[in-house]
Each structure stands twice: as structure tokens, then as C-alpha cells.
C-alpha positions, -999 to 999 in steps of 0.1 A, spaced: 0 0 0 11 32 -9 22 59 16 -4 80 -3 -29 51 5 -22 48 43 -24 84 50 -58 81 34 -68 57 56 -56 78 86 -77 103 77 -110 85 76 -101 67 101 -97 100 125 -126 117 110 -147 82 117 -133 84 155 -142 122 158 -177 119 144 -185 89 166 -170 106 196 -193 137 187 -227 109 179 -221 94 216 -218 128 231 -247 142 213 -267 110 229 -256 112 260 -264 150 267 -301 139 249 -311 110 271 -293 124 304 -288 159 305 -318 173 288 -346 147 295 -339 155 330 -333 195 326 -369 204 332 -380 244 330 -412 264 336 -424 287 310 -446 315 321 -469 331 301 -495 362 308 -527 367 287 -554 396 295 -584 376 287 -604 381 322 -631 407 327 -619 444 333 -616 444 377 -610 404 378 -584 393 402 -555 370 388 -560 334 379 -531 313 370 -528 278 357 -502 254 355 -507 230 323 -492 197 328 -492 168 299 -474 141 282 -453 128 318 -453 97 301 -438 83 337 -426 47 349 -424 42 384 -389 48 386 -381 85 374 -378 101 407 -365 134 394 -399 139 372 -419 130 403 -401 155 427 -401 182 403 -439 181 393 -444 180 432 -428 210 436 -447 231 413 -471 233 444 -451 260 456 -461 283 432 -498 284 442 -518 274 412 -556 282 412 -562 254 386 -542 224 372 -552 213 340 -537 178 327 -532 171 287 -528 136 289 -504 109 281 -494 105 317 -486 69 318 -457 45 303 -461 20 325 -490 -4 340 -478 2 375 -474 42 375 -508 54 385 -494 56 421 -460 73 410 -481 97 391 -503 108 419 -478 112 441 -463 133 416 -493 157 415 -493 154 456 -506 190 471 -519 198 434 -544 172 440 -557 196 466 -561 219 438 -587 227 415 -582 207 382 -594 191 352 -580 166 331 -584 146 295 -565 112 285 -540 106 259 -539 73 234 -506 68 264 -533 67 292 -547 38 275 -518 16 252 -483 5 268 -456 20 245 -438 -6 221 -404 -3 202 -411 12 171 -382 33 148 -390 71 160 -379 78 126 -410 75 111 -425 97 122 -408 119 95 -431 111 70 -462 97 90 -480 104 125 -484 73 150 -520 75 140 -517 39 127 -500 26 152 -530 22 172 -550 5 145 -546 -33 154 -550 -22 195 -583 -25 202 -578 -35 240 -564 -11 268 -537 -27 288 -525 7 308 -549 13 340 -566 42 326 -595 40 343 -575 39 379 -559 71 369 -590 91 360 -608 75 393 -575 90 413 -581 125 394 -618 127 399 -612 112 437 -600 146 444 -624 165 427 -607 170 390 -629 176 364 -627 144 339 -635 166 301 -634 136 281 -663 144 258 -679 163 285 -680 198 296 -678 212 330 -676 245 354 -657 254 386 -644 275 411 -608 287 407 -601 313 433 -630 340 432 -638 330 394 -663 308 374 -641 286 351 -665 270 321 -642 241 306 -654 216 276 -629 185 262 -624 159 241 -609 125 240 -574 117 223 -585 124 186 -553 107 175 -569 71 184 -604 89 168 -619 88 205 -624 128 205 -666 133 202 -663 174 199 -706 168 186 -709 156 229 -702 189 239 -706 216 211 -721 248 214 -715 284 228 -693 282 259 -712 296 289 -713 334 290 -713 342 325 -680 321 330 -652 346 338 -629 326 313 -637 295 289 -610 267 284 -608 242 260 -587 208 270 -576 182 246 -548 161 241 -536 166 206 -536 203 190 -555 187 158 -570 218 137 -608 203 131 -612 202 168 -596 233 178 -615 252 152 -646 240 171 -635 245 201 -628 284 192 -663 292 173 -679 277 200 -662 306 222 -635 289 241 -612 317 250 -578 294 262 -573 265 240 -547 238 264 -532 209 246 -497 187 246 -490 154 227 -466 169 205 -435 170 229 -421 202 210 -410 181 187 -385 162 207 -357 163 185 -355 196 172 -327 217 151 -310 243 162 -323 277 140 -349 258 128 -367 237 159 -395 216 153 -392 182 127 -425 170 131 -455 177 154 -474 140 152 -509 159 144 -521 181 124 -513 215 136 -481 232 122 -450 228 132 -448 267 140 -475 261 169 -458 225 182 -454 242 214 -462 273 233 -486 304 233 -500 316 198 -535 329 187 -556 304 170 -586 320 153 -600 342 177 -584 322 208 -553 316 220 -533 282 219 -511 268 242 -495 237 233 -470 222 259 -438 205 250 -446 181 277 -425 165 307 -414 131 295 -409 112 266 -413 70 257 -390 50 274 -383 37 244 -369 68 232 -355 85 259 -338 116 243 -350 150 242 -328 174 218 -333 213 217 -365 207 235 -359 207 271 -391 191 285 -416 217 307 -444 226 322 -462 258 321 -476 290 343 -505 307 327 -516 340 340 -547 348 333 -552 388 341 -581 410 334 -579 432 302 -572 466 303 
């Protein structure tokens, strides 16, 4: 072999080290630096009546926990501490058949909170090993096609929920007292395994409410569309994780649903509503990497317009 030849070889050969030193790296910061680097986003939107007092509302969804992720559990607890009037949960909560008891003891004070909640398709179906990369060109929609059959404990979960006096908005509508205001709330079941029955709880959202929410799991347009003719002031979803693995300078791959991927997370109008969409807490343990997309939670205020 030529000398040519060899210091070709040496070449690759370094370049083939460096770029699997960087690809390890890259993992490891994914799977346990930023899955476990939870933040709090805070928002404020003046969409109370002129003289109302504050209202603020933490959005939780897509904790996708297993019984062991002690970090997750500690770190939703502590969210207490900021003094929520009303907890509203997107869904997706579960990855594991024995995490209803983790999850509540996540939750903890909160459940001494006013709250409401919906399911996600995770609240219902164990996650499998599948190639997250196809998600590139296709949703997960048809994954759920051949499972009929629920083998997560869903309905243990909503019973611990409603136990402390949540509101359960799957397909159904409901009011409540947060702090010194009348909450009206309507929500659907996961639309993305075609459970979501928007025609069991359409119509105008109740006047005399000081704000209307609308709670679902996945941001999909037809429903949110509803949702904001109907009147629903606050639309509160999750599913989409952000994205999970996003670019830098150009965030979001794929959102999973139908909404764009300019609205996969965070606070943006949405027809004469607002949107929030969370990036969620967690992600499948069988893709346990988050990537420019450090998972969260969120503050809402909700303070009366000027």
C-alpha cells in the first residue's frame, strides 16, 4: 500500500473516531442531560373581565412516567409552591401499567387543587419499540390501528383524578371555582386514536363564565376550530412534545398531528383564541432523548384586560 494510500486511511479513520465521539456525546447529553433539565415557561394573557383578580394555571401533559423517574416526580411536586388556582392535565401521563401511584404522588398538594383533566392514546396503550424515525413522514396515527384493548390502567388514573375532585373533560363539559372566578371548561378524548366526540359537547361556551377553556390532548385543527367558534377563550393541549428532537435555527421536525409545526409548542392565537400547546414532561421509554426541546411545564396568567 502506498504511503499515499495509508495516510488516506488515517484520515478516515480519524474523522470516523471524531464523528462517533461527537454521535455518543450528542446522545448522552439527549437522554441524560436534557430529558432530566426540566423548565417552567410562564406566560400572561389579559383575557379576564376588566376588575378580575389574577387566575393562574399550571398546564401539565405528556409525563409519560414509569415508576422509577424520581426526578420527574419530585419536580412536578414541587410546582405546588407556586400556588396554582387550577391544574389542567393534557394527557399521556402513563408508560407503565404500575405508575398510577408514582403519578399521583407526583401531582401530591396539586391534588388539593382545583383541576381538570383529558386522556392521551398513552393513558390507555403501553408504549412498544417502534423506529421514532417515522415519524418523519407519518403520524403514529396507525399505530394504534390493530389495538383495540387497553392494557395501561386508565380507568384507575382518571378514578385518582376525579377522587380529588378534577374535572374528567373527556367528551364532556364542566364549570368550577378557581379562586373567586367561574371557570367554564369543555374537552375531548385523544382524537389521534379517533376517540375525540367534539358533537358531545358543542355549542356556545357559557357566557357568565369569567374565562372558557378548552382541554384536549392533541392540538388537531378540526377540533380546535370547534373548540374556538364555540367561544373557548384558552385553547390547552400537549401530545406533540415540541417536537423532541429539534434543530437548532430551525426547531421543530414533526408535530405527530395536524397543527403546524410553528405552533408544536407554546402560546399563539388560534382563530379568535389563544393556543397553548406544551412540550410536555417526558418522553417513551423507548426513546428516551430530548434534543433542543428541554421538557416543561407551564404558568399561565390569566389577568383582566385593560
Amino acid at each position: 500500500m502506498g504511503v499515499d494510500n495509508r495516510q488516506l486511511l488515517r484520515r478516515v479513520g480519524r474523522a470516523a473516531a471524531i464523528t462517533g465521539a461527537v454521535g455518543v456525546a450528542g446522545l448522552t447529553y439527549a437522554s441524560v442531560i436534557e430529558r432530566n433539565w426540566f423548565r417552567l415557561r410562564r406566560y400572561e394573557l389579559p383575557l379576564l373581565p376588566p376588575g378580575s383578580p389574577r387566575l393562574r394555571i399550571l398546564h401539565l401533559s405528556d409525563a409519560h412516567l414509569t415508576p422509577g423517574r424520581r426526578m420527574l416526580i419530585d419536580w412536578i411536586r414541587g410546582l405546588d409552591a407556586y400556588e396554582p388556582d387550577l391544574v389542567v392535565n393534557t394527557g399521556d401521563s402513563l408508560a407503565h401499567p404500575d405508575a398510577v401511584g408514582p403519578f399521583t404522588d407526583a401531582l401530591g398538594p396539586l391534588l388539593d387543587r382545583p383541576g381538570a383533566f383529558v386522556y392521551g392514546s398513552n393513558d390507555l396503550f403501553s408504549p412498544q419499540l417502534k423506529n421514532p424515525a417515522r415519524y418523519l413522514w407519518r403520524t403514529s396515527k396507525t399505530d394504534y390501528n390493530k389495538r383495540r384493548v387497553p392494557d395501561l390502567p386508565w380507568r384507575e388514573l382518571g378514578a385518582a383524578m376525579s377522587a380529588s375532585g378534577w374535572l374528567d373533560l373527556n367528551n364532556r363539559k364542566g364549570s368550577l371555582k378557581a379562586g373567586e372566578l367561574d371557570v367554564a371548561l369543555a374537552g375531548v378524548h385523544d382524537s389521534h386514536i379517533k376517540l375525540d366526540r367534539y358533537e358531545k359537547v358543542a355549542g356556545p361556551a357559557d357566557p357568565a363564565a369569567h374565562l372558557r377553556l378548552g382541554v384536549l390532548h392533541s392540538p388537531e385543527p378540526s377540533n380546535l376550530d370547534r373548540f374556538a367558534a364555540d367561544g373557548y377563550q384558552l385553547l390547552l393541549a400537549g401530545h406533540t412534545h415540541g417536537g423532541q428532537l429539534c434543530l437548532p435555527f430551525y426547531g421543530t421536525l414533526v408535530t405527530n398531528c395536524g397543527i403546524d409545526r410553528r405552533r408544536a409548542w407554546g402560546l399563539h392565537e388560534y382563530a379568535n383564541a389563544w393556543l397553548h400547546v406544551s412540550g410536555g414532561l417526558g418522553t417513551s421509554p423507548y426513546a428516551p432523548v430530548r434534543f433542543c426541546c428541554r421538557p416543561e411545564a407551564s404558568l399561565l396568567d390569566i389577568v383582566a384586560a385593560s
